[in-house]
Rosetta silent file (secondary structure, phi, psi, omega in degrees, C-alpha in Angstrom):
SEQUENCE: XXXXXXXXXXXXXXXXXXXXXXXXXXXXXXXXXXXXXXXXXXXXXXXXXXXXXXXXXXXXXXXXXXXXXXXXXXXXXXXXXXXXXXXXXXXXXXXXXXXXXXXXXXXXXXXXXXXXXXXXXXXXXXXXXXXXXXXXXXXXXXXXXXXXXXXXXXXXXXXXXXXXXXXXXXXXXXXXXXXXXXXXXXXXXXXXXXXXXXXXXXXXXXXXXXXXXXXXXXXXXXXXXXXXXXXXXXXXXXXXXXX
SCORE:     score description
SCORE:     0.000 S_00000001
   1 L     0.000  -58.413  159.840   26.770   29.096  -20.504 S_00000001
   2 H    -5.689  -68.991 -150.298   23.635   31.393  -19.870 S_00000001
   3 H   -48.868  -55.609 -156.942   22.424   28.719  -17.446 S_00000001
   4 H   -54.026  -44.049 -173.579   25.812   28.811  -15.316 S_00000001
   5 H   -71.389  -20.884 -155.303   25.949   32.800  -15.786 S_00000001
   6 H  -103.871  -45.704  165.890   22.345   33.384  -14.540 S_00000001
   7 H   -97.791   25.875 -149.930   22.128   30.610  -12.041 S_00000001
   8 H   -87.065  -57.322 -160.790   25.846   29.281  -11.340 S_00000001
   9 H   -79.313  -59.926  160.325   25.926   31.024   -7.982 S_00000001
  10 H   -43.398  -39.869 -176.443   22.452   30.093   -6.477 S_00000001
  11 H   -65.250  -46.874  161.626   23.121   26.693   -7.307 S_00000001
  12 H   -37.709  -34.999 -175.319   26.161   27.147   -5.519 S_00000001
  13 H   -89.108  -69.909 -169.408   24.614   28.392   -2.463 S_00000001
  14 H   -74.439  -16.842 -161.761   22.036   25.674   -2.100 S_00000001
  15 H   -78.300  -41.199 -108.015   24.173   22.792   -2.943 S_00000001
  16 H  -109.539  -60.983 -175.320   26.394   24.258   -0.379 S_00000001
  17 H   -56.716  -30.157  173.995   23.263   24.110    2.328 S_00000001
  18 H   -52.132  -63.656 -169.164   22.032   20.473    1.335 S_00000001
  19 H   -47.691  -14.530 -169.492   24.969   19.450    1.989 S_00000001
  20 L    95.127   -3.665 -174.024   25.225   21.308    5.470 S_00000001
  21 L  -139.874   93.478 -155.166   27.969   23.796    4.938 S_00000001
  22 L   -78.643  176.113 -159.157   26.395   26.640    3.938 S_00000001
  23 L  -111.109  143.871 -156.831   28.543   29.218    1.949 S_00000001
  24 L  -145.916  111.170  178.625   29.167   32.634    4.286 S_00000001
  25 L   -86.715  103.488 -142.844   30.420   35.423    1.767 S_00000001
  26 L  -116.487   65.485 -172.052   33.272   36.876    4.122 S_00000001
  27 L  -120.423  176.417  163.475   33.683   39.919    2.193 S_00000001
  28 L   -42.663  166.214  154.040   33.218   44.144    3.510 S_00000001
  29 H   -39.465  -61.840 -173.146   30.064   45.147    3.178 S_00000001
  30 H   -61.468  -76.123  172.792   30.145   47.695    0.080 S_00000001
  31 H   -25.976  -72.671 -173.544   32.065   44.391   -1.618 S_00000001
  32 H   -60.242  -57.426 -174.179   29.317   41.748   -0.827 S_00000001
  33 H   -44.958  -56.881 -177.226   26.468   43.981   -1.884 S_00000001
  34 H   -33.979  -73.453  179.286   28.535   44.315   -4.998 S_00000001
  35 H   -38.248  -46.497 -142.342   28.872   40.658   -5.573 S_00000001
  36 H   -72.721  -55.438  177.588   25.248   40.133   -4.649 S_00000001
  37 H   -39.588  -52.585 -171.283   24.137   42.745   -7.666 S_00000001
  38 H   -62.395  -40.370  174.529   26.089   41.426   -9.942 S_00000001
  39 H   -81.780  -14.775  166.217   25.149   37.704  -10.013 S_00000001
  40 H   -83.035  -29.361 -179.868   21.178   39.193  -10.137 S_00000001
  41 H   -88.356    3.820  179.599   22.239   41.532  -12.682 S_00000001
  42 H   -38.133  -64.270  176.637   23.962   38.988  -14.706 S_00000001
  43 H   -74.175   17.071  169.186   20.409   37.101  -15.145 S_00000001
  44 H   -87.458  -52.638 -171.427   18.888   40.317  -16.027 S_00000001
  45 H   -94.309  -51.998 -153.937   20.686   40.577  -19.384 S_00000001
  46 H   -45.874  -56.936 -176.635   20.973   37.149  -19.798 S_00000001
  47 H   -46.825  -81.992  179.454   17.132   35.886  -20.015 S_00000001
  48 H   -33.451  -72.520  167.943   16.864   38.615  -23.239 S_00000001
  49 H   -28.695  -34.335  161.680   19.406   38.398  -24.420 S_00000001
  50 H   -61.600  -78.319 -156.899   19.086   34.275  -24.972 S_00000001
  51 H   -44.074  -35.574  169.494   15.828   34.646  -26.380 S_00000001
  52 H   -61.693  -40.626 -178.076   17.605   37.410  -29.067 S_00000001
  53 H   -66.977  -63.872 -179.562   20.198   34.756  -29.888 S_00000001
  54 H   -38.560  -12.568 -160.727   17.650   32.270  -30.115 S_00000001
  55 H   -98.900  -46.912  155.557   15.834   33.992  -32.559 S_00000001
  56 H   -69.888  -51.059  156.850   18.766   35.322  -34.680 S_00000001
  57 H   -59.265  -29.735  171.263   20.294   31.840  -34.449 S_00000001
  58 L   -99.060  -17.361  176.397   18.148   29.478  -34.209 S_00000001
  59 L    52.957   36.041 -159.661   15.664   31.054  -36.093 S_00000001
  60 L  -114.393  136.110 -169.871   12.940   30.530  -33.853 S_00000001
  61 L   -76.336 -174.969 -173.731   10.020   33.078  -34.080 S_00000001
  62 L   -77.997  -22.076  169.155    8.555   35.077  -31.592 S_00000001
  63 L   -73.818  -15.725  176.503    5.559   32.733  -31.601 S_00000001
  64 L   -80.815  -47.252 -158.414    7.636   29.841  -30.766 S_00000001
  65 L  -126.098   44.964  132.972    9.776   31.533  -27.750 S_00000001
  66 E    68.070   43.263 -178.061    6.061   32.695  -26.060 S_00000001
  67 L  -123.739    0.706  162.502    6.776   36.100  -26.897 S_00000001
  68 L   172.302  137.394  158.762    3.278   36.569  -28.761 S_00000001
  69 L   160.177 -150.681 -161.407   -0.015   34.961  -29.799 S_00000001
  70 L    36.186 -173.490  160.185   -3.570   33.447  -27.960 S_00000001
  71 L   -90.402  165.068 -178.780   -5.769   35.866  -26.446 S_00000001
  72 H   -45.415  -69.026 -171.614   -5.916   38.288  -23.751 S_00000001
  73 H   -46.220  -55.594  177.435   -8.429   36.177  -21.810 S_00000001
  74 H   -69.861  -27.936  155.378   -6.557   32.872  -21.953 S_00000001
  75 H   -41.114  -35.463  173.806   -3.418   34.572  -21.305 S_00000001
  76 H   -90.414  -18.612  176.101   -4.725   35.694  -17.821 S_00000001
  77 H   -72.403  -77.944 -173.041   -6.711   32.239  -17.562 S_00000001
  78 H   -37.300  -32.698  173.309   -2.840   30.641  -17.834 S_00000001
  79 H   -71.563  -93.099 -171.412   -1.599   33.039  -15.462 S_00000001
  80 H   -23.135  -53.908  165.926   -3.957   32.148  -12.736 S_00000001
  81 H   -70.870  -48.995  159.789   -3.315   27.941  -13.713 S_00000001
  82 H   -19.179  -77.650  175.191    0.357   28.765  -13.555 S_00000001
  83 H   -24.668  -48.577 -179.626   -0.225   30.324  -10.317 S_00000001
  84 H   -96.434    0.187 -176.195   -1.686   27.244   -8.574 S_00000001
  85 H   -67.310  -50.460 -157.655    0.635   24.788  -10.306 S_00000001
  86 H   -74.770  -84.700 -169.844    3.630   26.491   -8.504 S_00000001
  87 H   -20.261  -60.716  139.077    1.282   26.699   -5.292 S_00000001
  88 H    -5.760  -94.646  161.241    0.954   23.275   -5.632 S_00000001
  89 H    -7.640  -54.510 -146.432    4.488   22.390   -5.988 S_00000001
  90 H  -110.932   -1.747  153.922    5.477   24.094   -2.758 S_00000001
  91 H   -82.135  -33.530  150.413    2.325   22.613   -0.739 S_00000001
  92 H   -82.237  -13.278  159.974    3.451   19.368   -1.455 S_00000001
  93 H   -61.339  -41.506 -152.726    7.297   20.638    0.062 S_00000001
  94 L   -73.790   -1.201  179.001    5.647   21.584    2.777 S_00000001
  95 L   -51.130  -67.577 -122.509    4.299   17.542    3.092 S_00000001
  96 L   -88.173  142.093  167.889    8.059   16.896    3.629 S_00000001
  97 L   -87.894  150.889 -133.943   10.023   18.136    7.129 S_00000001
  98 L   -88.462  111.579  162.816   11.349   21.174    6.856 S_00000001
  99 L   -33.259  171.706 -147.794   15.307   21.217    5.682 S_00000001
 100 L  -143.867   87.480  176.922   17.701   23.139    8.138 S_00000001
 101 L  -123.695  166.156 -178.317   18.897   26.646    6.017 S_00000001
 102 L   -54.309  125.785  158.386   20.292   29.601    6.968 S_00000001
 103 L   -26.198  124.940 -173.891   17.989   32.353    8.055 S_00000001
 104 L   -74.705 -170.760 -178.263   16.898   34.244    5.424 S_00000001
 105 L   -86.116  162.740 -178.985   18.303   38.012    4.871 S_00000001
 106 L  -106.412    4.513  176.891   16.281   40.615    6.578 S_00000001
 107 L   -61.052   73.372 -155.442   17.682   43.229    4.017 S_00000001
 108 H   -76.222  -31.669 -167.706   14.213   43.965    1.717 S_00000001
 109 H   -47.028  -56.471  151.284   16.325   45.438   -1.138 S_00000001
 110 H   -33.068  -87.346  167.411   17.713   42.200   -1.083 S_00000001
 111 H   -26.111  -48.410  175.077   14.615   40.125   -1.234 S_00000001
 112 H   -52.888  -73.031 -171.184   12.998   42.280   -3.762 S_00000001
 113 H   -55.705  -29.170  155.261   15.594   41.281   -6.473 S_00000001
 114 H   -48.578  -30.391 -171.223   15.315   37.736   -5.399 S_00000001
 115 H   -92.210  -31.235 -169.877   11.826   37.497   -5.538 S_00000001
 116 H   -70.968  -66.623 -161.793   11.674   39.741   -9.047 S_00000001
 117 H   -49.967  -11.402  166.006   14.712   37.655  -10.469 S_00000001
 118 H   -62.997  -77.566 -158.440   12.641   34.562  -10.111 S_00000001
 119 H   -50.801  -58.909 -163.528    9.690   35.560  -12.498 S_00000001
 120 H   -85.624   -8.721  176.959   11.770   37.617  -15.147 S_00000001
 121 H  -109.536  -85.530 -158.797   15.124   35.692  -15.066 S_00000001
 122 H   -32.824  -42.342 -153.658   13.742   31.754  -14.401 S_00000001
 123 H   -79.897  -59.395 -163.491   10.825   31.532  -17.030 S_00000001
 124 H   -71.029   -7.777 -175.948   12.042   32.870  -20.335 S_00000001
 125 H   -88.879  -66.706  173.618   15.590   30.776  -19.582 S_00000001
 126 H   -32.766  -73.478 -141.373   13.533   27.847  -17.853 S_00000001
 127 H  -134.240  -36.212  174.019   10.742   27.466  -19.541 S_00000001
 128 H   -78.885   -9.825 -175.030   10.229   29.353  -22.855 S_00000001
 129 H  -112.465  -38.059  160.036   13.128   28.956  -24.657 S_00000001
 130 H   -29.564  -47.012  167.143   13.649   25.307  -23.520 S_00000001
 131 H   -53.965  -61.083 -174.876   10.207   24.633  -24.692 S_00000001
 132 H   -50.361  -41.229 -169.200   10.427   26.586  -27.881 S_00000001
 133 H   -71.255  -33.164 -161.884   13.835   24.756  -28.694 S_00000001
 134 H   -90.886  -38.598  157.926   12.310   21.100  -27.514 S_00000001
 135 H   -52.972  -39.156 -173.398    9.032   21.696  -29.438 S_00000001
 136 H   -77.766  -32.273  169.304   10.796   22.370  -32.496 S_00000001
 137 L   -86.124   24.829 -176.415   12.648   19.032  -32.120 S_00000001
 138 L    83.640   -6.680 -176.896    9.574   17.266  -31.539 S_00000001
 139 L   -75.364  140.781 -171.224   10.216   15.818  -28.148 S_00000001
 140 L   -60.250 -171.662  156.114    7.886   14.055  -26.178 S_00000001
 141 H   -66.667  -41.514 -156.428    6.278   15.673  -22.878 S_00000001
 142 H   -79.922  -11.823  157.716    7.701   13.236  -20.088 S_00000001
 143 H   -83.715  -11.357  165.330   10.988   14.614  -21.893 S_00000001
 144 H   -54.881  -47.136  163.329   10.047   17.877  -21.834 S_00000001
 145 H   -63.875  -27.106 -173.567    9.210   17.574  -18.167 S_00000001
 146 H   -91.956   -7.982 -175.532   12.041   15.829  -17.415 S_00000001
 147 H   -99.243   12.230 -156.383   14.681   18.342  -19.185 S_00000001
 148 H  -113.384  -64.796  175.795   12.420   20.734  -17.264 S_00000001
 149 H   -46.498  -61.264  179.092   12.700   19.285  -13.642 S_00000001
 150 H   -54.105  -50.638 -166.825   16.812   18.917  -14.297 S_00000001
 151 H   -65.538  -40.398 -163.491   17.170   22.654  -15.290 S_00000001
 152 H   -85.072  -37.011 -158.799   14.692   24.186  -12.126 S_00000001
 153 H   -87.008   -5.855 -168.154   15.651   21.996   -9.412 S_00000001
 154 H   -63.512  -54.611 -154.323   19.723   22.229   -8.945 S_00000001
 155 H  -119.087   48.896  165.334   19.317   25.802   -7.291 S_00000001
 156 H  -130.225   -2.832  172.623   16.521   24.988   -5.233 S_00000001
 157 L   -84.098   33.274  176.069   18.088   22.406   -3.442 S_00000001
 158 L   -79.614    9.941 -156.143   18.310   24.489   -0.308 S_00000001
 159 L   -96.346  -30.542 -167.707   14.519   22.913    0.204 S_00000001
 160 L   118.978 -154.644 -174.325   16.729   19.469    1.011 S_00000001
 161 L   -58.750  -67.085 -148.065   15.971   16.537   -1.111 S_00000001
 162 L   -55.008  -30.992  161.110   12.615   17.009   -1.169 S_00000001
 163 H   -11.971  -36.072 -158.153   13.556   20.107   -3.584 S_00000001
 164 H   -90.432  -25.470  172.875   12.857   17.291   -6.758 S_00000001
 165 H   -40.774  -66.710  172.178    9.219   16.477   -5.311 S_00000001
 166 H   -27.299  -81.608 -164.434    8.648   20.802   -5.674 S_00000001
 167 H   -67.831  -29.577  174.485    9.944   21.186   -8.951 S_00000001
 168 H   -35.863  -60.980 -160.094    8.442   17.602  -10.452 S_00000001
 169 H   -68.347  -47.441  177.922    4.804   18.561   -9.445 S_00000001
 170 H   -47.816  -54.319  161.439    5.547   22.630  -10.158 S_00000001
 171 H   -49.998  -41.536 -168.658    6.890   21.224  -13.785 S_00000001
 172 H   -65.485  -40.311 -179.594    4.211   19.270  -14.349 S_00000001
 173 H   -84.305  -57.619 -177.776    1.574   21.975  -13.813 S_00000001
 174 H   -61.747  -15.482 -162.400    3.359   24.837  -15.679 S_00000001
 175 H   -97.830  -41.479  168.895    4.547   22.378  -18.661 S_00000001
 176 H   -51.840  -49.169 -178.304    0.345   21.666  -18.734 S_00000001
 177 H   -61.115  -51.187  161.833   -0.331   24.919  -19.123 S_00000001
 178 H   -19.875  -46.159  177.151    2.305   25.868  -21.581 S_00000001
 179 H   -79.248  -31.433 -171.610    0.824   23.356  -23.911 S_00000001
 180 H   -84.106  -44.479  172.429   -2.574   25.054  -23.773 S_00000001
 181 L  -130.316  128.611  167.403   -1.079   28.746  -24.024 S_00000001
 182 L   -79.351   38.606 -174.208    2.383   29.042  -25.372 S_00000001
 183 E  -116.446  143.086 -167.109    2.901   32.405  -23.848 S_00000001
 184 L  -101.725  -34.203 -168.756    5.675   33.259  -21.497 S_00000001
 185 H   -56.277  -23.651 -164.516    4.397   36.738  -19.735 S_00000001
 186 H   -97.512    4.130  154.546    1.172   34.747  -17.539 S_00000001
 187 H   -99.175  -13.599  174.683    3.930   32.611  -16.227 S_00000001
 188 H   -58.808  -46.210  170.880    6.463   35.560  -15.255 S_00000001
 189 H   -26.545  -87.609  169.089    3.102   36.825  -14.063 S_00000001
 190 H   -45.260  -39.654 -172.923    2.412   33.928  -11.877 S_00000001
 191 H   -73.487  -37.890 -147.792    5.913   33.359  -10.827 S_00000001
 192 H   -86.315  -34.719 -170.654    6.409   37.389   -9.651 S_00000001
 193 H   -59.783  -32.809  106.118    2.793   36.988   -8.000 S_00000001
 194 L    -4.976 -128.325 -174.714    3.837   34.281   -5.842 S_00000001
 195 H    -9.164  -79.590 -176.718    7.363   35.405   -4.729 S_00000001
 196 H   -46.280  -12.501  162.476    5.658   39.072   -3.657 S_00000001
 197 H   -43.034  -55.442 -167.315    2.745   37.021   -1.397 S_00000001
 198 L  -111.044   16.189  171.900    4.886   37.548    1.585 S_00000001
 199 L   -77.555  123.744 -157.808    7.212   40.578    0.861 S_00000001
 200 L   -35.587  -60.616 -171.640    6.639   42.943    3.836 S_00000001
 201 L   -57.193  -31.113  179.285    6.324   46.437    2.239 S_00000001
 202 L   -68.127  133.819  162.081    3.261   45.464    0.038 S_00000001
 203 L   -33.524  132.404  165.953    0.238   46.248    1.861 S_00000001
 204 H   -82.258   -2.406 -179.956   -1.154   42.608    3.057 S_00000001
 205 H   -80.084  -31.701  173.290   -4.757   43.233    1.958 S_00000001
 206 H   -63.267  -55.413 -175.735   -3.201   43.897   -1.750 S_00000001
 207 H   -52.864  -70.417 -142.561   -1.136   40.774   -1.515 S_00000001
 208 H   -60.957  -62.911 -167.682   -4.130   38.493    0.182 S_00000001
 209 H   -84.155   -1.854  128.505   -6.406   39.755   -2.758 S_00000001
 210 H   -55.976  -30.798  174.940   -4.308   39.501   -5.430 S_00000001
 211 H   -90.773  -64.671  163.816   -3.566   35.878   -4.452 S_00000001
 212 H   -20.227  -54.436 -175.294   -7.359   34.940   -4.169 S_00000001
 213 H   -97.151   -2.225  149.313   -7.961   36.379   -7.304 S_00000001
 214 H   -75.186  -39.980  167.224   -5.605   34.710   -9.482 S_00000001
 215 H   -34.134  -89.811 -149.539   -6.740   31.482   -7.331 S_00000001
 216 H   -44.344  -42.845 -172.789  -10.210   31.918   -8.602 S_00000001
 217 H   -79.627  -34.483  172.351   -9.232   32.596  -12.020 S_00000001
 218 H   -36.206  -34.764 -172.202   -6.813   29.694  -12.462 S_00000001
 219 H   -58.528  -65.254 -176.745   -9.691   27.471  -10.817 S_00000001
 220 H   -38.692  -47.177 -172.715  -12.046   28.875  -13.726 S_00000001
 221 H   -82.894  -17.984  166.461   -9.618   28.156  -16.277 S_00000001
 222 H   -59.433  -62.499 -150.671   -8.393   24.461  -15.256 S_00000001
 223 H   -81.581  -20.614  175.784  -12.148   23.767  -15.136 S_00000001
 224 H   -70.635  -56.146  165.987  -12.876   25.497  -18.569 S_00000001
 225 H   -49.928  -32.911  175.683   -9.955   23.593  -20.222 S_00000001
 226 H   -80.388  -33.214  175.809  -11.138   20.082  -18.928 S_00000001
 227 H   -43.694  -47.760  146.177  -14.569   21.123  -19.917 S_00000001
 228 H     8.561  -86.652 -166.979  -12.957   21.560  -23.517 S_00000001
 229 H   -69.806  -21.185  178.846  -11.391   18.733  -23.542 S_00000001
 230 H   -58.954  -53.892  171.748  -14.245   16.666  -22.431 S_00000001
 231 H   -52.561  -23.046  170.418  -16.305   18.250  -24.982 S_00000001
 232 H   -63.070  -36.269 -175.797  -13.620   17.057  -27.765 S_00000001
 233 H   -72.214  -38.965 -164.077  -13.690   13.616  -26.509 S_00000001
 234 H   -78.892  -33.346 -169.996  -17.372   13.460  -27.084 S_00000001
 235 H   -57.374  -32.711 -165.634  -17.454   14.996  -30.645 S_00000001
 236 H   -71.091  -41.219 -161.138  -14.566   13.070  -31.924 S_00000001
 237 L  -102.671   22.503  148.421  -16.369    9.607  -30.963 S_00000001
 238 L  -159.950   93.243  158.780  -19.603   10.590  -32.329 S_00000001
 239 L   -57.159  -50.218  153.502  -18.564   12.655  -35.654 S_00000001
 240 L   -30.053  -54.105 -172.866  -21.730   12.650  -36.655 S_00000001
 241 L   -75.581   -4.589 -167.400  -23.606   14.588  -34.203 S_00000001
 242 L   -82.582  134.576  137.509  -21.674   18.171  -34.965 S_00000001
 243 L   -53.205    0.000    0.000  -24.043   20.397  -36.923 S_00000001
């Protein structure tokens, strides 16, 4: 029910452009803004609000539904590999020719809550409490990716088809990080950092160098995590050799 309340209407909207008949809200002005608010602020209470049920219901702690543990450092090291996962994602859409949508609005109040309602509405409904709930039953990763990919991509299919490529590869990177930190803020992070690259009013040298420098740290942290793992591989298959 969440899902439907926070995202019912976007889905609605892009379904309505794959298909070609895009949906034209033919109300006054005063009216449509209304409407507009309402389905962003909907997913505003919602995303908390789950995670409080979960928690009271479900019994799932705060360490479970990414709401606290690792460190500072790997928390901004996840943020940064978040960051290029989803960069990723949307560099292989761009492989794909370009779907036929509606102009976007020129309205920035507008934009702003779209691009905010990604990071702070998508991630703790998307990806932390799905996780928290599918980790506790134990489920493998390709289902974890694949209950991941089903939940992200319905109200993204204004990209066209190619919409399931985006979210596959975008899952795929953010569900890797997740298993190394199990924190939800460095992906809101990443997600808000992203959306706000091209919104107008931000200075562009603040944007440009803000996006560089989560590149660089994600790079650092990708290569520090394989380094890890590499190092794990060797110890376990010579036991021996640890001090």
């Amino acid at each position: 029910m969440g899902y439907l309340l926070s995202f019912g209407f976007s889905i609605a909207v892009a379904v309505s452009i794959l298909v070609g008949a895009p949906m034209e809200i033919d109300l006054p002005a005063p009216a449509a803004l209304t409407l507009v608010l309402a389905t962003f602020a909907i997913g505003f209470v919602v995303a908390p609000t789950a995670l409080l049920l979960a928690h009271r219901w479900l019994y799932l702690s705060g360490t479970e539904l990414g709401l606290r543990g690792d460190s500072l450092w790997r928390a901004i090291g996840a943020a940064g590999a978040a960051y290029l996962a989803m960069k990723l994602g949307f560099e292989v859409l761009y492989l794909f020719p370009a779907w036929p949508t509606p102009a976007p609005s020129t309205e920035l109040w507008r934009a702003f809550v779209t691009e905010v309602h990604g990071g702070v509405v998508e991630e703790p409904l998307l990806l932390a409490l799905p996780m928290a709930i599918m980790t506790r039953l134990g489920w493998s990763w390709p289902t974890q990716l694949l209950v991941l990919v089903v939940l992200r991509t319905p109200f993204h299919l204004y990209y066209g088809p190619q919409a399931l490529a985006l979210t596959l590869v975008w899952m795929a990177g953010f569900l890797l990080v997740y298993r190394q930190v199990s924190l939800l803020w460095p992906f809101m992070a990443a997600h808000l950092v992203y959306n706000l690259a091209n919104f107008p009013p931000i200075p562009v040298l603040l944007r440009v160098g803000v996006s560089v420098a989560i590149t660089i740290i994600g790079a650092v942290a990708v290569v520090h995590w394989i380094a890890g793992l590499r190092r794990g591989r060797r110890t376990a298959s010579h036991p021996g050799s640890s001090a």
